[in-house]
C-alpha positions as CSV (number, residue, x, y, z in Angstrom):
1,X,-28.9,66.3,133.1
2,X,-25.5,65.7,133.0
3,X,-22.8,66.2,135.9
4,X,-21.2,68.4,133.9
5,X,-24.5,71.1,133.5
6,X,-25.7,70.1,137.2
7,X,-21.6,71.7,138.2
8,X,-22.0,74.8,135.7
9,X,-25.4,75.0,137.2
10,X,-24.1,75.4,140.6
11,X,-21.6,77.6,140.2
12,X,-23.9,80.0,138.1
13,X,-25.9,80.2,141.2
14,X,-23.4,80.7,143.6
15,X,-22.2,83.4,141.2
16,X,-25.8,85.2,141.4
17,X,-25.9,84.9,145.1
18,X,-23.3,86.6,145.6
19,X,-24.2,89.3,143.5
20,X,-27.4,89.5,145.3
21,X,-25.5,89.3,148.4
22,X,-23.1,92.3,147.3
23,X,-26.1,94.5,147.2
24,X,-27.1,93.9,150.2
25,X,-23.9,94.5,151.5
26,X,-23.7,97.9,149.2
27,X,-27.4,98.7,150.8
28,X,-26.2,98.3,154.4
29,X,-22.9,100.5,153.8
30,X,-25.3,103.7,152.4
31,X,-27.9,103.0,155.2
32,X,-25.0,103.0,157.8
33,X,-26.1,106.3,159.7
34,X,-30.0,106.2,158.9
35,X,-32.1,106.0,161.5
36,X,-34.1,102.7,161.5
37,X,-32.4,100.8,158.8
38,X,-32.1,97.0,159.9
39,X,-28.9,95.4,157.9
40,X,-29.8,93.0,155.3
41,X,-28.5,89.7,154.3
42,X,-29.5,86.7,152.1
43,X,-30.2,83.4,152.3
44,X,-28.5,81.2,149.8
45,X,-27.1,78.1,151.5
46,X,-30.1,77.2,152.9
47,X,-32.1,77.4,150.4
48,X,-29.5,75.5,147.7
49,X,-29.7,72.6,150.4
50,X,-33.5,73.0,150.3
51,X,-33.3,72.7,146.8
52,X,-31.0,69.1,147.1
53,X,-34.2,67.2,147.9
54,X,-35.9,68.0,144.8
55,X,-35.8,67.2,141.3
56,X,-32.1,66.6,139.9
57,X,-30.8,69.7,138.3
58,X,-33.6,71.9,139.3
59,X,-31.8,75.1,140.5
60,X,-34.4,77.3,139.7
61,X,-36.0,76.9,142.9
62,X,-32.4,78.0,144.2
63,X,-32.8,81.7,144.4
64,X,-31.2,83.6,146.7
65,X,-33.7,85.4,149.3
66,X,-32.8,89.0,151.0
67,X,-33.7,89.1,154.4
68,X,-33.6,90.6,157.2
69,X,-31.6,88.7,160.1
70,X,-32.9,91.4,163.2
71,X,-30.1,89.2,165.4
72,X,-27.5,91.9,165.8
73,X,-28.1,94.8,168.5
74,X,-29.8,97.7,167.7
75,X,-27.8,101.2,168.6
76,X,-30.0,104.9,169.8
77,X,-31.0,105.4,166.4
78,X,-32.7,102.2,165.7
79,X,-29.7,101.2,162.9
80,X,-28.2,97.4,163.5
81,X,-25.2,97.8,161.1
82,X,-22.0,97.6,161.5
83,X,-19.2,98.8,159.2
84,X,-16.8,96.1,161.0
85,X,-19.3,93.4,160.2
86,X,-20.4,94.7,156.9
87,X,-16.5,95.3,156.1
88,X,-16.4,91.3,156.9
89,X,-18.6,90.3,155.2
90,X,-17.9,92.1,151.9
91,X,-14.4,90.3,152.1
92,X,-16.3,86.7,153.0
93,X,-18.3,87.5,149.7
94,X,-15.5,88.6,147.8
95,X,-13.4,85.5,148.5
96,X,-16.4,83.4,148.0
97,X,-17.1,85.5,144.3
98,X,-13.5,84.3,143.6
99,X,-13.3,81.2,144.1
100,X,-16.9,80.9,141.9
101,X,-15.0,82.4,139.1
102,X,-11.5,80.1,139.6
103,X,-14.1,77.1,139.7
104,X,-16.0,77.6,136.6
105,X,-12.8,78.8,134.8
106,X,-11.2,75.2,135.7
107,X,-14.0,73.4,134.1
108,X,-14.4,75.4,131.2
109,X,-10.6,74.5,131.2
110,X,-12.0,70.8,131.3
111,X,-14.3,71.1,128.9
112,X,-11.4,72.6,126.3
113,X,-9.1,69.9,126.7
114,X,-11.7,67.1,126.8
115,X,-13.3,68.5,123.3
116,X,-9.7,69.0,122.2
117,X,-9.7,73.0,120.7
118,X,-6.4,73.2,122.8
């Protein structure tokens, strides 16, 4: 596979992780107030360096995986979230979304001027 596909490749699935990570960030915002809810995250990082190891260009293994983290204390209603924590983290994932996008845009950019339809 080339470099070129193995980069696209990455940033595709950095792009679906943090859709899948936007969810969970939407899920934990509705579930604020209900009793029991435990906050969920995902596992993406991990399990892209998990992935390094293995065959060259084999992102398919490279899903991201909802989870829940049970780390953060638990208030009287059995509910862990946190609408400062989720608010921070829907900015981390929002900053990380965009610079997904500016990446792949750039080497589409690449790809024009190297093919020559500029």
């Amino acid at each position: 596979m080339s470099d070129t596909n193995t980069i696209l490749d990455l940033i595709n699935a950095g792009i679906q992780a943090e859709n899948v990570r936007q969810k969970a960030i939407a899920s934990n915002f509705a579930n604020f107030e209900t009793p029991g809810y435990r906050r969920l995250d995902v596992k993406f990082e991990e399990v892209l360096a998990a992935c390094s190891g293995s065959d060259e260009g084999d992102l398919s293994l490279a899903e991201p995986e909802i989870y829940e983290p049970k780390q953060t204390p638990v208030n009287a209603n059995g509910n862990d979230t946190s609408l400062e924590t989720e608010v921070g983290e829907m900015i981390k994932n929002s900053l990380r979304h965009k610079a997904y996008i500016r990446l792949l845009s750039k080497k589409y950019n690449q790809i024009e001027l190297a093919i020559g339809t500029r």
